[in-house]
N, CA, C and O atoms as a Tripos MOL2 file, in Angstrom:
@<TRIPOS>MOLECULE
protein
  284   283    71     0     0
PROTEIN
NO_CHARGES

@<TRIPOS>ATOM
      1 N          12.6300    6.9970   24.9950 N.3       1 UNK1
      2 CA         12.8670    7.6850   23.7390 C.3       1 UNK1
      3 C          11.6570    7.4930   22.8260 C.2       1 UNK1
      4 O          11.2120    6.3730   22.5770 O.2       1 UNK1
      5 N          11.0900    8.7300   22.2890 N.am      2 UNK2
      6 CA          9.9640    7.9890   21.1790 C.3       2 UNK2
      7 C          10.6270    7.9550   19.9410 C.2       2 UNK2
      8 O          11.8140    8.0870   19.6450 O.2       2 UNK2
      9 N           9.5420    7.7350   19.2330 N.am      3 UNK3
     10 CA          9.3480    6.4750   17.9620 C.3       3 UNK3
     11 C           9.2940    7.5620   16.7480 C.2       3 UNK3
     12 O           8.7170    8.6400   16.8910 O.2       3 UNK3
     13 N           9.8830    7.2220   15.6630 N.am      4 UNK4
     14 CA          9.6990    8.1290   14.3230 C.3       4 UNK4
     15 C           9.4820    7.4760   13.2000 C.2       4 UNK4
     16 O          10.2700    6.5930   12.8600 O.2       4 UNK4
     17 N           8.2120    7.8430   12.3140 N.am      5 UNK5
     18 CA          7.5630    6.9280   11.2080 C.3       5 UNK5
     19 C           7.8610    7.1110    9.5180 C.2       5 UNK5
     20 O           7.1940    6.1020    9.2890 O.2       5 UNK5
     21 N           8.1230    7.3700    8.6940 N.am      6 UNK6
     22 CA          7.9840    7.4320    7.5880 C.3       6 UNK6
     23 C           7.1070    7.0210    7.1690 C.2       6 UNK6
     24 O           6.6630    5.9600    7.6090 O.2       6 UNK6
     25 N           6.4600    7.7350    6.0820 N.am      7 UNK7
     26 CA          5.0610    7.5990    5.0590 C.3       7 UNK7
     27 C           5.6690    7.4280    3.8220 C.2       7 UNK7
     28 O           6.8200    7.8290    3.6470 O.2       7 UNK7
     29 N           4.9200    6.7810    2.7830 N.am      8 UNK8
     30 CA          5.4200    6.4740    1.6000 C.3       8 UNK8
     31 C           3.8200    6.0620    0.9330 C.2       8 UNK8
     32 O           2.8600    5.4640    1.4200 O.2       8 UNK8
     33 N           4.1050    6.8020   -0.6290 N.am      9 UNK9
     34 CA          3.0210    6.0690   -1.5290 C.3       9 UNK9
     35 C           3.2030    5.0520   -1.9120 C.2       9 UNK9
     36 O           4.3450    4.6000   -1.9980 O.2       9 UNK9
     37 N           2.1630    4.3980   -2.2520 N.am     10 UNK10
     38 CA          1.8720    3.3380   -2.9740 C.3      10 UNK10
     39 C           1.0180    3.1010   -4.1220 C.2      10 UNK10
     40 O           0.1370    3.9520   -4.2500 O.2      10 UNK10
     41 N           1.0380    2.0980   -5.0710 N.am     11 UNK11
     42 CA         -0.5660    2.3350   -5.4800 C.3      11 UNK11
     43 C          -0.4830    0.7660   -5.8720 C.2      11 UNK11
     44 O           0.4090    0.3570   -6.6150 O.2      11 UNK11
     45 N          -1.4460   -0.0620   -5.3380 N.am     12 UNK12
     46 CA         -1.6430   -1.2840   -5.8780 C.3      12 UNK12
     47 C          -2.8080   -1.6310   -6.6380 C.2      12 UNK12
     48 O          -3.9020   -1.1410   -6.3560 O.2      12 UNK12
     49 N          -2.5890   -2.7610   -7.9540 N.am     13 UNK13
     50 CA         -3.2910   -2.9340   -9.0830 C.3      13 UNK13
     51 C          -3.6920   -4.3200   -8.9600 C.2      13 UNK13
     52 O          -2.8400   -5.2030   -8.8610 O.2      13 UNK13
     53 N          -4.7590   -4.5350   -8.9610 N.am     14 UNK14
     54 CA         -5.3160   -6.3250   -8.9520 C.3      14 UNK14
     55 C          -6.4030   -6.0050  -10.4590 C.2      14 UNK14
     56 O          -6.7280   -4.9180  -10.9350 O.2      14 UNK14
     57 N          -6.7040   -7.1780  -10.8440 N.am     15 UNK15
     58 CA         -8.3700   -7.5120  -11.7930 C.3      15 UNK15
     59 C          -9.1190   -8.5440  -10.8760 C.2      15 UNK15
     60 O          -9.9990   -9.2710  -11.3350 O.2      15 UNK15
     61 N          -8.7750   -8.5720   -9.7060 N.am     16 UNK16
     62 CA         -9.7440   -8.9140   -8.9450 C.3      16 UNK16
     63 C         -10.5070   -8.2450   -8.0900 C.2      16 UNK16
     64 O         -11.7200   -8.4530   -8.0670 O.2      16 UNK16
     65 N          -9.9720   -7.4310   -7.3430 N.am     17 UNK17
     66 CA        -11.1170   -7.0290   -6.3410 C.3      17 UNK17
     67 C         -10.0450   -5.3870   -5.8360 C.2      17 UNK17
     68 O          -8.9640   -5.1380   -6.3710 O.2      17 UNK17
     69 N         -10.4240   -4.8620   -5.1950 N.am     18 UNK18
     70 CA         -9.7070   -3.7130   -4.1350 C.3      18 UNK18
     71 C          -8.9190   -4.1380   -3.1440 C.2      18 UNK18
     72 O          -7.7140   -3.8900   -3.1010 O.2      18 UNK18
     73 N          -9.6320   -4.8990   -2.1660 N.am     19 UNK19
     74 CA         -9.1620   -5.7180   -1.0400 C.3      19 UNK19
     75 C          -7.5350   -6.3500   -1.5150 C.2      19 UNK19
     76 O          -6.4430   -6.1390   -0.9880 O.2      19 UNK19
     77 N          -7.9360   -7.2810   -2.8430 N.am     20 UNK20
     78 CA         -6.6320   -7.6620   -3.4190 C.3      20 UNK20
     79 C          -5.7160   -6.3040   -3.7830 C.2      20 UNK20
     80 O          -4.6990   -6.0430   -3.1390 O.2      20 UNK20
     81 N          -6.1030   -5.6290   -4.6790 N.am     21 UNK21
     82 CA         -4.8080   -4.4610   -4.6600 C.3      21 UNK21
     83 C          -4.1400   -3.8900   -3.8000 C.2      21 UNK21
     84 O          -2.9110   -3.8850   -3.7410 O.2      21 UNK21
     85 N          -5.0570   -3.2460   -2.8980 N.am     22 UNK22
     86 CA         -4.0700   -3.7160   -0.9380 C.3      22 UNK22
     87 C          -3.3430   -4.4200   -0.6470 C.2      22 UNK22
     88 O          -2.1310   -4.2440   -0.5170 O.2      22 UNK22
     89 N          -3.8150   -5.1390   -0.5250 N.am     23 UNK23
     90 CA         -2.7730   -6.4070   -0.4220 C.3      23 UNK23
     91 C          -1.5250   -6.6110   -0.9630 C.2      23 UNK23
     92 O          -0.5420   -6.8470   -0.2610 O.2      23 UNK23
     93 N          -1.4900   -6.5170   -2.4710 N.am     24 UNK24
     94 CA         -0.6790   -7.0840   -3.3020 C.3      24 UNK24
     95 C           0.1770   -5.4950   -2.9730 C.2      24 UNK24
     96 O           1.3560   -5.6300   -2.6470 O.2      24 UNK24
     97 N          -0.2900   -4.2370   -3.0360 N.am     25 UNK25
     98 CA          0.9660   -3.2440   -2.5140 C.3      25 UNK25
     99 C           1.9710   -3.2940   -1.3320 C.2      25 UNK25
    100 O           3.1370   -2.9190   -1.2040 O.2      25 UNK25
    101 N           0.6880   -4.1580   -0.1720 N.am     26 UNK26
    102 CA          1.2200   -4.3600    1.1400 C.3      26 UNK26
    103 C           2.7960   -5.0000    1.0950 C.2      26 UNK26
    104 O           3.9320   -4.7120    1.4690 O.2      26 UNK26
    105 N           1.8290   -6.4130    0.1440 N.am     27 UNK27
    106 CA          2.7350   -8.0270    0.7250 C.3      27 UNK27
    107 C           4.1510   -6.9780   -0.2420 C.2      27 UNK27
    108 O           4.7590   -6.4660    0.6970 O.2      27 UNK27
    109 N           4.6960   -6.6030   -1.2720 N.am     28 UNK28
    110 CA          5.1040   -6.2550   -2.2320 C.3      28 UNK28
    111 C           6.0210   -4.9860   -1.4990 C.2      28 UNK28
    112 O           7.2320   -5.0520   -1.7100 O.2      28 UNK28
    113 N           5.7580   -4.3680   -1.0450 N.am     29 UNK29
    114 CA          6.1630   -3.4380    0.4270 C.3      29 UNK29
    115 C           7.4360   -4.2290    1.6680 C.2      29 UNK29
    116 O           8.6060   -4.0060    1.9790 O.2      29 UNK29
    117 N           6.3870   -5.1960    2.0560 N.am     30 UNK30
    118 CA          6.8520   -5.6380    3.0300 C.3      30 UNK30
    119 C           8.0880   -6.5770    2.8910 C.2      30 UNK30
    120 O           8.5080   -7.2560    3.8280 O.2      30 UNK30
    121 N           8.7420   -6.5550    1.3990 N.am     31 UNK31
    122 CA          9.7120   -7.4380    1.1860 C.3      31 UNK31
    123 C          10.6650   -6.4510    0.7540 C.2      31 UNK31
    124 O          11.3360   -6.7160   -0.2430 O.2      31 UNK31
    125 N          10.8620   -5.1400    1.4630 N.am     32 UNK32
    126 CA         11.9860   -4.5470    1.0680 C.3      32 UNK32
    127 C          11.8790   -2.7180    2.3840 C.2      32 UNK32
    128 O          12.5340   -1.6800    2.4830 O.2      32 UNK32
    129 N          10.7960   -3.2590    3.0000 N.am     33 UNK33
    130 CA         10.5170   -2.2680    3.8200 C.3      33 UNK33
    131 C          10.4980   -3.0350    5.0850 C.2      33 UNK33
    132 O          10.0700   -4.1890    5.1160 O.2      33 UNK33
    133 N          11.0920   -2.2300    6.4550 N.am     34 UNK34
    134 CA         10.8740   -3.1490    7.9920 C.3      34 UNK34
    135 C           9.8370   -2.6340    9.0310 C.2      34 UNK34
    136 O           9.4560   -1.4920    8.7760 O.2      34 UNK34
    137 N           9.5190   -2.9600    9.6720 N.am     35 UNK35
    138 CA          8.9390   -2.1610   10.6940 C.3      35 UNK35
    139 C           7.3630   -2.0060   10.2160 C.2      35 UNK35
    140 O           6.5980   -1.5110   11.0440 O.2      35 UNK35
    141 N           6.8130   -2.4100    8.8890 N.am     36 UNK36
    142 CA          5.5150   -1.7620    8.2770 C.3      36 UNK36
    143 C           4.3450   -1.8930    9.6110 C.2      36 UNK36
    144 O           4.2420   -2.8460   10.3830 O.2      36 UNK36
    145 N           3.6430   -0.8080    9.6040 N.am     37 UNK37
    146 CA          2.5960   -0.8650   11.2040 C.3      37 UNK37
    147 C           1.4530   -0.3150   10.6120 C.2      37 UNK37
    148 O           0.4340   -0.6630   11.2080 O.2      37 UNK37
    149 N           1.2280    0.5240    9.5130 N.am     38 UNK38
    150 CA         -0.0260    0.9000    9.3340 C.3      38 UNK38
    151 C          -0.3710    1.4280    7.3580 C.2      38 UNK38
    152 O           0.5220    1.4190    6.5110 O.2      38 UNK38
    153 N          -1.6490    1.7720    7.1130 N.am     39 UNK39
    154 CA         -1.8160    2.3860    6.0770 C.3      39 UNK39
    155 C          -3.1190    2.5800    5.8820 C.2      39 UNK39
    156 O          -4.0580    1.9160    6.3200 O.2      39 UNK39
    157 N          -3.1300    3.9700    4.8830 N.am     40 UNK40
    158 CA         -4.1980    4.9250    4.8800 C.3      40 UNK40
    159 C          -4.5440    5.0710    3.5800 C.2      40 UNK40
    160 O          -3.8220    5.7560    2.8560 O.2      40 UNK40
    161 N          -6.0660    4.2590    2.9080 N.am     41 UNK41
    162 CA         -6.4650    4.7060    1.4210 C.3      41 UNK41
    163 C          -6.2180    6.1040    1.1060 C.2      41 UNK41
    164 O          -6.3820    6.8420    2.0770 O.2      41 UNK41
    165 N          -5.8530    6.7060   -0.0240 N.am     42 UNK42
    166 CA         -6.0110    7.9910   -0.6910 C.3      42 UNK42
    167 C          -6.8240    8.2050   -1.2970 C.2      42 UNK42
    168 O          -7.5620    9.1640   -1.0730 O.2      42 UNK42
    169 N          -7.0320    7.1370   -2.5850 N.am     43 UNK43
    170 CA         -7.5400    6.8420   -3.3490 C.3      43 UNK43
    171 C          -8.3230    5.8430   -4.2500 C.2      43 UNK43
    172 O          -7.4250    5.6740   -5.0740 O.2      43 UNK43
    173 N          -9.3400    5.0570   -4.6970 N.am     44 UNK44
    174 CA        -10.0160    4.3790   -5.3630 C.3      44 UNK44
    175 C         -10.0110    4.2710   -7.1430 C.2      44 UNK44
    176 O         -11.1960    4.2690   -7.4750 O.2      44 UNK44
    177 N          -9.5770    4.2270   -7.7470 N.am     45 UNK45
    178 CA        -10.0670    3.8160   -9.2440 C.3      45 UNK45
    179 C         -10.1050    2.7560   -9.6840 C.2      45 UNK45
    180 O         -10.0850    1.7540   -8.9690 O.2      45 UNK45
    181 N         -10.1820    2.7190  -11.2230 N.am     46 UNK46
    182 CA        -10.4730    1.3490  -11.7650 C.3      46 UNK46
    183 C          -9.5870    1.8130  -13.7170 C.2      46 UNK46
    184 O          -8.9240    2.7540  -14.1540 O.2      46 UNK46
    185 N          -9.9890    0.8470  -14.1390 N.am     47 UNK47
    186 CA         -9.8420    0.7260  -15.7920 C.3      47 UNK47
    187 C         -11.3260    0.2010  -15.8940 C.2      47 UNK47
    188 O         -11.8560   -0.7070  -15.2540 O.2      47 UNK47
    189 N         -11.9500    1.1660  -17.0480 N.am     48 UNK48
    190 CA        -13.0090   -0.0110  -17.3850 C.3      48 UNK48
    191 C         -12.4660   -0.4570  -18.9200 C.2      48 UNK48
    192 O         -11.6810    0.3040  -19.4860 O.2      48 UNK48
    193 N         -12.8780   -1.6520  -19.5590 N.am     49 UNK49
    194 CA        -13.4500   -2.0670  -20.4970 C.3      49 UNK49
    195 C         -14.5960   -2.8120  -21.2800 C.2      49 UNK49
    196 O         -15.2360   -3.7160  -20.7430 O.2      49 UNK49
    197 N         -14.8600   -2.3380  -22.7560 N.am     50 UNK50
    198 CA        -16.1270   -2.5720  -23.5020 C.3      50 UNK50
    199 C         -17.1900   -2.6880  -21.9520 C.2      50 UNK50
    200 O         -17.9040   -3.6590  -21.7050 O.2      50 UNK50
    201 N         -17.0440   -1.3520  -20.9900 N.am     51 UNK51
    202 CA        -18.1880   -1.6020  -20.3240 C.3      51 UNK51
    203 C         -17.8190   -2.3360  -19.1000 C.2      51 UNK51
    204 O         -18.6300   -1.9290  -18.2690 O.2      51 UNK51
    205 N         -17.1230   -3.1050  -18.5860 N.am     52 UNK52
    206 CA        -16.7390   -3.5280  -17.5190 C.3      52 UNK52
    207 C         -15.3050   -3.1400  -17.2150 C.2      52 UNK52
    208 O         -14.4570   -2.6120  -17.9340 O.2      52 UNK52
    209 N         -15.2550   -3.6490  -15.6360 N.am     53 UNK53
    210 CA        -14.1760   -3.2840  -14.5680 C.3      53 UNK53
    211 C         -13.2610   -4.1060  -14.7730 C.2      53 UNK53
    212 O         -13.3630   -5.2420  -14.3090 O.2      53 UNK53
    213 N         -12.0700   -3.6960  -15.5710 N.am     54 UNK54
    214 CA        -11.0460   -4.9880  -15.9000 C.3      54 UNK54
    215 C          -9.7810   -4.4820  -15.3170 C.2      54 UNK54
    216 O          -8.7640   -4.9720  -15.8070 O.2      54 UNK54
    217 N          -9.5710   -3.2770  -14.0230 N.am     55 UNK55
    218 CA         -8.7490   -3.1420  -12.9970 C.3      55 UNK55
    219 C          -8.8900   -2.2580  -12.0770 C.2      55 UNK55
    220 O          -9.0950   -1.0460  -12.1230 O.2      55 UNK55
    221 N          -8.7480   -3.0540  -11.1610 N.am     56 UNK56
    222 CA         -8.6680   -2.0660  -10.0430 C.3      56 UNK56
    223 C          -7.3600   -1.3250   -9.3510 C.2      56 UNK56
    224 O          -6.3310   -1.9920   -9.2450 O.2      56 UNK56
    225 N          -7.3800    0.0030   -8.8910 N.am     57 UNK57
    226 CA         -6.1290    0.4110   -8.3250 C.3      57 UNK57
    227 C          -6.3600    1.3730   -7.0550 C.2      57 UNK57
    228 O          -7.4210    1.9620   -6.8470 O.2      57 UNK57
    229 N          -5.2990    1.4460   -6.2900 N.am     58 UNK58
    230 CA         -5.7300    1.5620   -5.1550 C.3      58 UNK58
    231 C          -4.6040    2.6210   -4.1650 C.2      58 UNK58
    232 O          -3.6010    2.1950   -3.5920 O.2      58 UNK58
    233 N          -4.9740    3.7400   -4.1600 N.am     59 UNK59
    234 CA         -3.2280    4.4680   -3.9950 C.3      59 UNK59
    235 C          -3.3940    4.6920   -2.4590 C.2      59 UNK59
    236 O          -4.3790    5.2150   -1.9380 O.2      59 UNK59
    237 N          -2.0110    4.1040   -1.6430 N.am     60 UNK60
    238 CA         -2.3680    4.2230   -0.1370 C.3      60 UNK60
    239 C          -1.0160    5.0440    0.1900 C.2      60 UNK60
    240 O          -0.1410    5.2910   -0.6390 O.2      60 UNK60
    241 N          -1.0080    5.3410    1.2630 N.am     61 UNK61
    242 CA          0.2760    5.5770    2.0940 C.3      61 UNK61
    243 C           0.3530    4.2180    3.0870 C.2      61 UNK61
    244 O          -0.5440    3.5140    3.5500 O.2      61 UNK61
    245 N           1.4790    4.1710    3.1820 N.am     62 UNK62
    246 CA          1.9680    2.9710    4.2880 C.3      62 UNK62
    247 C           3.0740    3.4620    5.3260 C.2      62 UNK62
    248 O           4.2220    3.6880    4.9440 O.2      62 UNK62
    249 N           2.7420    3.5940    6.4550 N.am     63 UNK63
    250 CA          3.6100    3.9400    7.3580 C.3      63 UNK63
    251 C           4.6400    2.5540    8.3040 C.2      63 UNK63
    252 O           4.3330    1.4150    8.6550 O.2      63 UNK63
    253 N           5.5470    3.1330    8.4020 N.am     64 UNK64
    254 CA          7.0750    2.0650    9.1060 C.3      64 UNK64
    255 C           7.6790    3.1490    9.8380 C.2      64 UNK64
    256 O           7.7540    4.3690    9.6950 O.2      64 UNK64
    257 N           8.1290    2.2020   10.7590 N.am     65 UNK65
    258 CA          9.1300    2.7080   11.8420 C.3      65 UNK65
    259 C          10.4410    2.8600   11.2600 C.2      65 UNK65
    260 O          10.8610    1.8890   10.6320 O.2      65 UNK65
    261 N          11.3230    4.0960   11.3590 N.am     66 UNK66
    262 CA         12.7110    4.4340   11.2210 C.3      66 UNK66
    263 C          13.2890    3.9190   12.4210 C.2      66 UNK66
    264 O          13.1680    4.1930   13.6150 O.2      66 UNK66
    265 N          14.2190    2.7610   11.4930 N.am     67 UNK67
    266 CA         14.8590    2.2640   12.9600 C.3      67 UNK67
    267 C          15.7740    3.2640   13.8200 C.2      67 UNK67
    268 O          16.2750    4.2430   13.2660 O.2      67 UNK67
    269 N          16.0150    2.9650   15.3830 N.am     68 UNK68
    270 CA         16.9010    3.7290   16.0950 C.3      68 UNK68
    271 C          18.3740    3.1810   15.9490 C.2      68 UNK68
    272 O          18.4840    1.9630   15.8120 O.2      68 UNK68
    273 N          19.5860    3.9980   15.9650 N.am     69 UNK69
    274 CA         20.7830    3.1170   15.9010 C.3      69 UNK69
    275 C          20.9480    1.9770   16.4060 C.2      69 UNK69
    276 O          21.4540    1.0130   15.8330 O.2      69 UNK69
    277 N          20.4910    2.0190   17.6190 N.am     70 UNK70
    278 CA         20.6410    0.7690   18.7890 C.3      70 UNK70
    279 C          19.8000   -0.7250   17.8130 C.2      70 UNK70
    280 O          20.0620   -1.9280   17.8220 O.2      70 UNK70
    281 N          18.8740   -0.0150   17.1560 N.am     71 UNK71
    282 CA         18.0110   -1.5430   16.6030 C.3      71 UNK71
    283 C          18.6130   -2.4790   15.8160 C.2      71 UNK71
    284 O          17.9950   -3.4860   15.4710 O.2      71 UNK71
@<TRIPOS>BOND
     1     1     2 1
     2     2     3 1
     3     3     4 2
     4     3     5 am
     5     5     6 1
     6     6     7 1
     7     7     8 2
     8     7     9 am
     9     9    10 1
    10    10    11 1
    11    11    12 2
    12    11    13 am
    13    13    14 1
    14    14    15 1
    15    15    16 2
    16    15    17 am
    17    17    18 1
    18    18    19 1
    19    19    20 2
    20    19    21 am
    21    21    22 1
    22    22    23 1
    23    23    24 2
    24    23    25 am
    25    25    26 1
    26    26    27 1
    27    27    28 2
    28    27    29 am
    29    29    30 1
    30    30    31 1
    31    31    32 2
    32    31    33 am
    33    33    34 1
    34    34    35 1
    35    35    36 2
    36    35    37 am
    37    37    38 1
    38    38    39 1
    39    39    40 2
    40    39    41 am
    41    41    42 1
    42    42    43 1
    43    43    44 2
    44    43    45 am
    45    45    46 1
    46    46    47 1
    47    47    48 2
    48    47    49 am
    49    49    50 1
    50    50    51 1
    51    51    52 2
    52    51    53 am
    53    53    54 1
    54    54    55 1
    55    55    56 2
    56    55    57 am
    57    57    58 1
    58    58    59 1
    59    59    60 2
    60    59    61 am
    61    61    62 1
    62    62    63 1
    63    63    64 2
    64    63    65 am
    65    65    66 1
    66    66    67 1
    67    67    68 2
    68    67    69 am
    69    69    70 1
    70    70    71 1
    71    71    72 2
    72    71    73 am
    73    73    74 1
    74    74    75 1
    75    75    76 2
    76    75    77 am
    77    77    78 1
    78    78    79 1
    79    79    80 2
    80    79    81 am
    81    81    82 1
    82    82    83 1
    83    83    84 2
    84    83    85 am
    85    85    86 1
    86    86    87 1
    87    87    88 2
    88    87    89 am
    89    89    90 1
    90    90    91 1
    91    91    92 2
    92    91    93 am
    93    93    94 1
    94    94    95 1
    95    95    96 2
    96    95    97 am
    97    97    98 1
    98    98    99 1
    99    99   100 2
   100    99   101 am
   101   101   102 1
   102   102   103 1
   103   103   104 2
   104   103   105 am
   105   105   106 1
   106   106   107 1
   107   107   108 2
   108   107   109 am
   109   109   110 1
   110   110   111 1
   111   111   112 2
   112   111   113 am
   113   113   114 1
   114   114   115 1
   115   115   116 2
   116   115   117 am
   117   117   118 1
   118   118   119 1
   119   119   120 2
   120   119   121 am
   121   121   122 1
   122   122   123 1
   123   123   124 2
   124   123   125 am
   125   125   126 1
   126   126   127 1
   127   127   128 2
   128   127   129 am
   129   129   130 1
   130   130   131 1
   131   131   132 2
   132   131   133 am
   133   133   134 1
   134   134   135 1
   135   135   136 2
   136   135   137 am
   137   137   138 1
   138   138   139 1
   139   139   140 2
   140   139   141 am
   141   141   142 1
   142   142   143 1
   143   143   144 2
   144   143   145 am
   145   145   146 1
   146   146   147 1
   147   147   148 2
   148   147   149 am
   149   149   150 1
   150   150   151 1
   151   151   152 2
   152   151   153 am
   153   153   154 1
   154   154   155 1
   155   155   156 2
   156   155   157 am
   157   157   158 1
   158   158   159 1
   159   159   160 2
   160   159   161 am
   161   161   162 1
   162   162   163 1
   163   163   164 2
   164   163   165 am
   165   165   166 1
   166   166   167 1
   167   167   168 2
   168   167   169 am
   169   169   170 1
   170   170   171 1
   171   171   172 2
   172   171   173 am
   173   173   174 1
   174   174   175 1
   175   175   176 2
   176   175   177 am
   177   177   178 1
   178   178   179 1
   179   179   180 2
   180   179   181 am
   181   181   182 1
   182   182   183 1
   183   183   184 2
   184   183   185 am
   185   185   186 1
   186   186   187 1
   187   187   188 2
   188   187   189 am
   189   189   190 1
   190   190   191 1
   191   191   192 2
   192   191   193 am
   193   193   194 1
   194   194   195 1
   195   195   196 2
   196   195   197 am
   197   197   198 1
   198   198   199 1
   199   199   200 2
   200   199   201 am
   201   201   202 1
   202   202   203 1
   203   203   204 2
   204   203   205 am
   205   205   206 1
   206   206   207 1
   207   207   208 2
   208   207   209 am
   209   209   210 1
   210   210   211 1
   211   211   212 2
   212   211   213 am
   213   213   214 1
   214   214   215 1
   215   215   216 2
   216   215   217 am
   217   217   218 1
   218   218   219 1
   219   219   220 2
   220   219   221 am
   221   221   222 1
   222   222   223 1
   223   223   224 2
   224   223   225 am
   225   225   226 1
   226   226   227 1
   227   227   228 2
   228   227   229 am
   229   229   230 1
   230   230   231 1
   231   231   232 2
   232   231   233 am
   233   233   234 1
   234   234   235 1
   235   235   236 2
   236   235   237 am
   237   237   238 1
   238   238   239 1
   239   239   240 2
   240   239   241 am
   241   241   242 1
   242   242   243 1
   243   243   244 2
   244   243   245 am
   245   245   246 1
   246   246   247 1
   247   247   248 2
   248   247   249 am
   249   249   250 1
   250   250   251 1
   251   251   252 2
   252   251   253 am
   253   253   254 1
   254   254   255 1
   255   255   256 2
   256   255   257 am
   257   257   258 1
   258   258   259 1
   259   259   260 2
   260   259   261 am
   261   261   262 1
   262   262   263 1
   263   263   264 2
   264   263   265 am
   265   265   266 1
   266   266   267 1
   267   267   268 2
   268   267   269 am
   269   269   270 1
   270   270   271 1
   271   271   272 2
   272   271   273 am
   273   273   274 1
   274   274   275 1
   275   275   276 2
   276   275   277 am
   277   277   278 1
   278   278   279 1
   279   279   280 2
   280   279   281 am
   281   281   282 1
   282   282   283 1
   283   283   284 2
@<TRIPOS>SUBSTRUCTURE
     1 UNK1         2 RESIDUE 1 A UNK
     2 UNK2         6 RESIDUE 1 A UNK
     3 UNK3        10 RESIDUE 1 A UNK
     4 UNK4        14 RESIDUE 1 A UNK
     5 UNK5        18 RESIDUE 1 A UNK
     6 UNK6        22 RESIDUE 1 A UNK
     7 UNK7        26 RESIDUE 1 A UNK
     8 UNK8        30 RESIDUE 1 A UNK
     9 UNK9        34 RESIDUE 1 A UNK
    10 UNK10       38 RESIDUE 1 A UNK
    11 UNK11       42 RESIDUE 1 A UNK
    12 UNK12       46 RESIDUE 1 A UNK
    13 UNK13       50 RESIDUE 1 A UNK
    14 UNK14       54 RESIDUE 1 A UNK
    15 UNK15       58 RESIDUE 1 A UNK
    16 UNK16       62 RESIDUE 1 A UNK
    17 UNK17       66 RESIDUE 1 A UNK
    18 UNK18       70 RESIDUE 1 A UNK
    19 UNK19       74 RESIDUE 1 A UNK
    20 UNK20       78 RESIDUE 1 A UNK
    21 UNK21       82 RESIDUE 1 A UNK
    22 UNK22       86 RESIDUE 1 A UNK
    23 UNK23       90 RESIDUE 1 A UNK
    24 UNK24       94 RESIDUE 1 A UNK
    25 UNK25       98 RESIDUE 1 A UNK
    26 UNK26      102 RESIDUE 1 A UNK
    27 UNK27      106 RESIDUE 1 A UNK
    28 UNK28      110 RESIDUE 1 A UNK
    29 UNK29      114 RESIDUE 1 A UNK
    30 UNK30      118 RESIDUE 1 A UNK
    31 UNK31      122 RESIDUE 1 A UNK
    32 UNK32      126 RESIDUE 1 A UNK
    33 UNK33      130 RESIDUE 1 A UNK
    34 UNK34      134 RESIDUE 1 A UNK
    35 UNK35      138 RESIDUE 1 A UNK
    36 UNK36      142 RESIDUE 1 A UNK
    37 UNK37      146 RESIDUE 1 A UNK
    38 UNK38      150 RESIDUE 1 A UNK
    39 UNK39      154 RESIDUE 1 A UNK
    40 UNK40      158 RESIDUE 1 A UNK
    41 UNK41      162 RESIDUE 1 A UNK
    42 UNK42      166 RESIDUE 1 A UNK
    43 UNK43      170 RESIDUE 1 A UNK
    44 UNK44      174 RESIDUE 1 A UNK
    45 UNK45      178 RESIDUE 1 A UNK
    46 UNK46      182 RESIDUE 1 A UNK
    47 UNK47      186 RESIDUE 1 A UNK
    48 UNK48      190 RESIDUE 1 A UNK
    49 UNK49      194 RESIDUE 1 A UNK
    50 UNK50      198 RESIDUE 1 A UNK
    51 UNK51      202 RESIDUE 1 A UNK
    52 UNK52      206 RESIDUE 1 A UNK
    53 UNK53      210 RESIDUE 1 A UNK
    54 UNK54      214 RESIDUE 1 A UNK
    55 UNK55      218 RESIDUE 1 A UNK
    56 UNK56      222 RESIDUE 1 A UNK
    57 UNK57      226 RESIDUE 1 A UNK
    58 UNK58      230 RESIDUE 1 A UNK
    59 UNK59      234 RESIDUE 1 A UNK
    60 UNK60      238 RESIDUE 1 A UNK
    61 UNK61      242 RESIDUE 1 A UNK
    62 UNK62      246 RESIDUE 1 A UNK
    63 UNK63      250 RESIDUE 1 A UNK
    64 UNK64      254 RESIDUE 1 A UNK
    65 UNK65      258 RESIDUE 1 A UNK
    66 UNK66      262 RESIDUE 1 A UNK
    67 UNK67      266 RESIDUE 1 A UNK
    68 UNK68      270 RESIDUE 1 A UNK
    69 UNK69      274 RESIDUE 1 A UNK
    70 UNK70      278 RESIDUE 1 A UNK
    71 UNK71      282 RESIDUE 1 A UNK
């Protein structure tokens, strides 16, 4: 039998880095979603202030497996 995925947005926000806003959508995801197997950037921005980068944000899709009845 094959396999069926759902996609879903996201967008994660750090003042540290990109890498971290990933993350923090992932881990933040993964505590109310099962199956998580993959994800795809959309998008890149930031906030600046007086001149600097005081956030980063990061809009992904994250794909999971729809469980089968049997699971």
């Amino acid at each position: 039998m094959g396999k069926v995925y759902k996609k879903i947005e996201l967008v994660g926000v750090s003042t540290t880095s990109l890498e971290d806003a990933i993350k923090v959508a992932i881990e933040r995801a993964s505590k109310t979603l099962k199956h998580l197997s993959w994800f795809e950037i959309k998008e890149i921005r930031g906030s600046i202030r007086d001149g600097k980068v005081v956030e980063y944000q990061v809009v992904l899709n994250v794909g999971f497996r729809v469980e089968d009845e049997e699971s």
